[in-house]
MMTF fields as JSON, N, C-alpha, C and O atoms, coordinates in Angstrom:
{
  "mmtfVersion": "1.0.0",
  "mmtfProducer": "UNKNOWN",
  "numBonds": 271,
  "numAtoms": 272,
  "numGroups": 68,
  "numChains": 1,
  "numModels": 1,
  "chainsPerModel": [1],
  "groupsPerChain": [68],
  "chainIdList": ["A"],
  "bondAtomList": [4, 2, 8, 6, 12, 10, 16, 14, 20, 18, 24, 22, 28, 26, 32, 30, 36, 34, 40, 38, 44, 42, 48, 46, 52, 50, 56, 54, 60, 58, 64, 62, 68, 66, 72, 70, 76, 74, 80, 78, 84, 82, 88, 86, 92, 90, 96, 94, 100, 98, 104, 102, 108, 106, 112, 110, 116, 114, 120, 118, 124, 122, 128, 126, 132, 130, 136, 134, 140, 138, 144, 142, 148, 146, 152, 150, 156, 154, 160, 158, 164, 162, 168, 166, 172, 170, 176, 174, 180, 178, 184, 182, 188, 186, 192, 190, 196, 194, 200, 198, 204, 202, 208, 206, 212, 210, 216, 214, 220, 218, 224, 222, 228, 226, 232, 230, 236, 234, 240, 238, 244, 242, 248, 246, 252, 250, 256, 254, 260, 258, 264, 262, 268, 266],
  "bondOrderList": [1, 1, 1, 1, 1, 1, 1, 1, 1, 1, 1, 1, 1, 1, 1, 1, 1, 1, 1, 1, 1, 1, 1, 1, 1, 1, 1, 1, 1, 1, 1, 1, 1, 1, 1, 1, 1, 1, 1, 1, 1, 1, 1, 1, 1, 1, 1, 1, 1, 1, 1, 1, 1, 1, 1, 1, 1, 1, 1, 1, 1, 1, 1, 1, 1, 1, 1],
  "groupList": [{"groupName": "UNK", "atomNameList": ["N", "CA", "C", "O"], "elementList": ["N", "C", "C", "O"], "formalChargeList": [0, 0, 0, 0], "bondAtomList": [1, 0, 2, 1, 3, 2], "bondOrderList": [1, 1, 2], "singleLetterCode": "X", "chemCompType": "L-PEPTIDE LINKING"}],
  "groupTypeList": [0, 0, 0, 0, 0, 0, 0, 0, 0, 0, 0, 0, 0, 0, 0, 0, 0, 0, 0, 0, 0, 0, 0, 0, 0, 0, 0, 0, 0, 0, 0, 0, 0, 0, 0, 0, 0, 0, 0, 0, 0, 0, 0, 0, 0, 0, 0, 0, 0, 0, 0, 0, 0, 0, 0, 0, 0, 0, 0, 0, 0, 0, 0, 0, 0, 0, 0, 0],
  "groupIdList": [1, 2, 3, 4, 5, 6, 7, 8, 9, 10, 11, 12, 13, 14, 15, 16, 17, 18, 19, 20, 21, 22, 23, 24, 25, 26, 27, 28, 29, 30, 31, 32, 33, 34, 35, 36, 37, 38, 39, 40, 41, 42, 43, 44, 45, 46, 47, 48, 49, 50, 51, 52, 53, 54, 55, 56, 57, 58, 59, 60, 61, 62, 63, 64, 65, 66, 67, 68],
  "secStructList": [7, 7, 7, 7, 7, 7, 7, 7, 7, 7, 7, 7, 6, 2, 2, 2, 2, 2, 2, 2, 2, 2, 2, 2, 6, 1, 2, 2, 2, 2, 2, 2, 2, 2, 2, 2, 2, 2, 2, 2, 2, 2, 2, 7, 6, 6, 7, 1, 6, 6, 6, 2, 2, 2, 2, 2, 2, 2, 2, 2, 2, 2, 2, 2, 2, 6, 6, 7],
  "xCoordList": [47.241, 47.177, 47.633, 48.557, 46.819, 47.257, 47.83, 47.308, 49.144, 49.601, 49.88, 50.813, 48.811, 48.894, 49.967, 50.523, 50.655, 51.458, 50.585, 49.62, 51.406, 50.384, 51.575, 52.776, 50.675, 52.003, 51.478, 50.417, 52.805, 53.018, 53.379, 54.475, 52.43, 52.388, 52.157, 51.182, 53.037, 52.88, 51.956, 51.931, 51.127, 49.865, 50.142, 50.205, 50.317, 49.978, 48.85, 48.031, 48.56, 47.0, 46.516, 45.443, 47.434, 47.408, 46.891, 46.272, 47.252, 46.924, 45.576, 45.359, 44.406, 42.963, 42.849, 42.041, 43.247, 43.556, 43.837, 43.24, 45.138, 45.837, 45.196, 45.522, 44.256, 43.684, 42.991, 43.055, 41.887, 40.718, 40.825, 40.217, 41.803, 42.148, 42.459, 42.033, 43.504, 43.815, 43.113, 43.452, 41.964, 40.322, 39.945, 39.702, 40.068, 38.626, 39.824, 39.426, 41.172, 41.919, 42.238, 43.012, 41.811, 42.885, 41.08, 40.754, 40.347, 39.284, 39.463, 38.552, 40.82, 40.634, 40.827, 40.361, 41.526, 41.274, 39.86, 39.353, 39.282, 37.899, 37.389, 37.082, 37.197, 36.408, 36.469, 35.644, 37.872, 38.306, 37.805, 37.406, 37.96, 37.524, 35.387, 34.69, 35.293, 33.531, 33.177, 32.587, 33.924, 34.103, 33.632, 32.475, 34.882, 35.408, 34.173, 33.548, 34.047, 32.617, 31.647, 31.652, 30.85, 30.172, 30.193, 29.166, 31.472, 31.348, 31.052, 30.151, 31.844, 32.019, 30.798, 30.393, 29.713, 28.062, 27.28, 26.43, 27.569, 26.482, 26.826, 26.023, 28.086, 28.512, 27.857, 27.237, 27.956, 27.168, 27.581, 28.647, 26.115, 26.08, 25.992, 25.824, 26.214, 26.055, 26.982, 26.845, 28.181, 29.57, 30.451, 31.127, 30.546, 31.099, 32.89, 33.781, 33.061, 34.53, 35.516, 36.709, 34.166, 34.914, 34.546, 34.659, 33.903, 33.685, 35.267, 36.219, 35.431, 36.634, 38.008, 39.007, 38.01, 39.188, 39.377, 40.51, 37.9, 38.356, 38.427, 38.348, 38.584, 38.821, 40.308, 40.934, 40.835, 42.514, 43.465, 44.345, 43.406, 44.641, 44.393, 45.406, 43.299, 43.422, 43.578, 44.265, 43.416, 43.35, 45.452, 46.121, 45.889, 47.248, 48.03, 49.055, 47.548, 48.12, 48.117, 49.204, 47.292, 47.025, 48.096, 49.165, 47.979, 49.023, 50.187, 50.951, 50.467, 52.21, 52.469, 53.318, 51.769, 51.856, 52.342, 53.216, 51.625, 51.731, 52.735, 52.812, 53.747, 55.005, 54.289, 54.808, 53.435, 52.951, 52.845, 52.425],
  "yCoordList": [-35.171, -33.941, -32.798, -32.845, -31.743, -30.548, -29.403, -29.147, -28.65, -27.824, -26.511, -26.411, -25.457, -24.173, -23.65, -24.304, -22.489, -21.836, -20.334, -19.87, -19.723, -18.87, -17.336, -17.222, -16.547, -15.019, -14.682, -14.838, -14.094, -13.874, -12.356, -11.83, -11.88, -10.255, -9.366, -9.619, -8.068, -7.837, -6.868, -5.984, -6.828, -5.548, -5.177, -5.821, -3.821, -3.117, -2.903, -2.235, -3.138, -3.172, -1.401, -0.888, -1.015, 0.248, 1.046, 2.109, 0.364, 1.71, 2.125, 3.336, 1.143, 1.636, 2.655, 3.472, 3.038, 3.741, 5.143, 6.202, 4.756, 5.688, 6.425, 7.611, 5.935, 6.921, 7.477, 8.687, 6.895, 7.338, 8.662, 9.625, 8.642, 9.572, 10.97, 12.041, 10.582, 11.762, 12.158, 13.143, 11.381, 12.071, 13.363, 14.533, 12.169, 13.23, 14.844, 15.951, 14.393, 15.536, 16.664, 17.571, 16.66, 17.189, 17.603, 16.861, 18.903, 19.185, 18.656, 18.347, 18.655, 18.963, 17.368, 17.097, 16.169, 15.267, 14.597, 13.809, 14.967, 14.542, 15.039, 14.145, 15.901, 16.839, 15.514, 14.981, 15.499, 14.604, 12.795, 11.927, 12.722, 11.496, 11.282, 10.542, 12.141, 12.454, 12.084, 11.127, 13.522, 13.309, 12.089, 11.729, 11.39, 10.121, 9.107, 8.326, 9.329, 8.091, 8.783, 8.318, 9.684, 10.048, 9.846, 9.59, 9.969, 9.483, 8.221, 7.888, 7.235, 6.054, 5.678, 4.932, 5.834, 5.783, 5.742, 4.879, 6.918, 6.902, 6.762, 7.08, 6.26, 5.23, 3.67, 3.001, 3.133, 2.232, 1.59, 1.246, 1.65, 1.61, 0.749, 0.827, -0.625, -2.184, -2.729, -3.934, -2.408, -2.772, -2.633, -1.607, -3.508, -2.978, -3.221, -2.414, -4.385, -3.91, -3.148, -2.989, -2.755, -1.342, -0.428, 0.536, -0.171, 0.966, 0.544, 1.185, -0.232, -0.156, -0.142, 0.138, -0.417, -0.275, 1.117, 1.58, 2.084, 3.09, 4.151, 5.361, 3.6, 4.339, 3.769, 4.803, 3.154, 3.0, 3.791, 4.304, 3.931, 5.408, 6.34, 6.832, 6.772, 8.13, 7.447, 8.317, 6.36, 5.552, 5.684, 6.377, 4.829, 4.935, 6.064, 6.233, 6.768, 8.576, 9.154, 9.623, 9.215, 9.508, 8.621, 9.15, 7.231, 6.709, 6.515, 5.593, 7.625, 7.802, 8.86, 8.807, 9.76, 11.365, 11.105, 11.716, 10.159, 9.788, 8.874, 8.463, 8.294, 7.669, 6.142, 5.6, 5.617, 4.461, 3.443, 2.306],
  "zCoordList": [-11.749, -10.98, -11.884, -12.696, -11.606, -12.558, -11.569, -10.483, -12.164, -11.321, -12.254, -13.05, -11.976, -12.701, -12.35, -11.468, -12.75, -12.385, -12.043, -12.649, -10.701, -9.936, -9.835, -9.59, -10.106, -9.909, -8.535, -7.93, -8.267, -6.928, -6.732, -6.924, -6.387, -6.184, -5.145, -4.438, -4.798, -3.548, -3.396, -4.252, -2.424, -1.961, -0.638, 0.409, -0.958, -0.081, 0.686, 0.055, 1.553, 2.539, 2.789, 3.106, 2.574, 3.634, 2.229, 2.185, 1.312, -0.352, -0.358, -0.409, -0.304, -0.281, 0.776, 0.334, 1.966, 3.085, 2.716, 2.91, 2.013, 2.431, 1.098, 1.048, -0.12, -1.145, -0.85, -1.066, -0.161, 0.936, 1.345, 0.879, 2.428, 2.599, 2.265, 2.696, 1.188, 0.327, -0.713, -1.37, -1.011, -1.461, -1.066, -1.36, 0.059, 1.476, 2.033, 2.395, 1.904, 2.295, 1.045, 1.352, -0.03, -1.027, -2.383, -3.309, -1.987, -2.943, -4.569, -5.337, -4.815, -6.199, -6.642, -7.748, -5.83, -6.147, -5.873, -6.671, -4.706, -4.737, -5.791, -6.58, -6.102, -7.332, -8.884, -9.626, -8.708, -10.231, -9.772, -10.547, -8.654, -8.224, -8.815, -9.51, -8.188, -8.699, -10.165, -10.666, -10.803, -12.223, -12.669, -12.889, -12.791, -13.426, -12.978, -13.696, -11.786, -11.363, -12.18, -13.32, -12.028, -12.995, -14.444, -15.073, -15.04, -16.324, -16.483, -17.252, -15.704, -15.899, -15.537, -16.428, -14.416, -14.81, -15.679, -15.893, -16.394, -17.278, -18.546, -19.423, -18.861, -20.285, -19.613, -20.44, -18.316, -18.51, -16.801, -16.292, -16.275, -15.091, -14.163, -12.946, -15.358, -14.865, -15.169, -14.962, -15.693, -15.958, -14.909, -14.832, -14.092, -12.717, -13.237, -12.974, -13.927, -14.357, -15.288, -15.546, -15.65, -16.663, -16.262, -17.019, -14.885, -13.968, -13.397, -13.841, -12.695, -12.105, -12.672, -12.009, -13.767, -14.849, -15.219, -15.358, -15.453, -15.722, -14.463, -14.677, -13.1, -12.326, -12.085, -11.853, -12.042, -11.858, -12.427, -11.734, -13.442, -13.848, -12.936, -12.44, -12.528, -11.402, -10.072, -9.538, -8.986, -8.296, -8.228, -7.462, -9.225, -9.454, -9.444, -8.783, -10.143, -9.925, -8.518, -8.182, -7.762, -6.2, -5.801, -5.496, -5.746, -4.786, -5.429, -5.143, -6.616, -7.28, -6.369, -5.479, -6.593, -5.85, -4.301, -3.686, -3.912, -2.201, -2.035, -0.877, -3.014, -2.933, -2.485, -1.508, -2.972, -2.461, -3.624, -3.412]
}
């Protein structure tokens, strides 16, 4: 029998929510939210995890700002 060792990490449920939100509430982060998808498109538009890698530093920044 093989027994990996597994990390144990906590998530917040409410974080995708609560970014959402403060998108759709706050122009200038939607604005930079756009941006960044846009760039990250058209460097390459079938890379879905380096689309999503390079949307997390701003993703993370929003929910620093929002104490989350």
């Amino acid at each position: 029998m093989r027994l990996d060792p597994i990390e144990i990490v906590e998530y917040d449920v409410r974080r995708p929510a609560l970014f959402e939100e403060q998108r759709r509430r706050d122009p200038a982060d939607r604005a930079e939210c756009a941006r960044i998808k846009r760039e990250l498109a058209a460097a390459d538009d079938e890379d879905r995890p380096a689309y999503r890698a390079g949307k997390a530093p701003f993703i993370t920044g929003v929910l620093t700002k929002l104490g989350v």
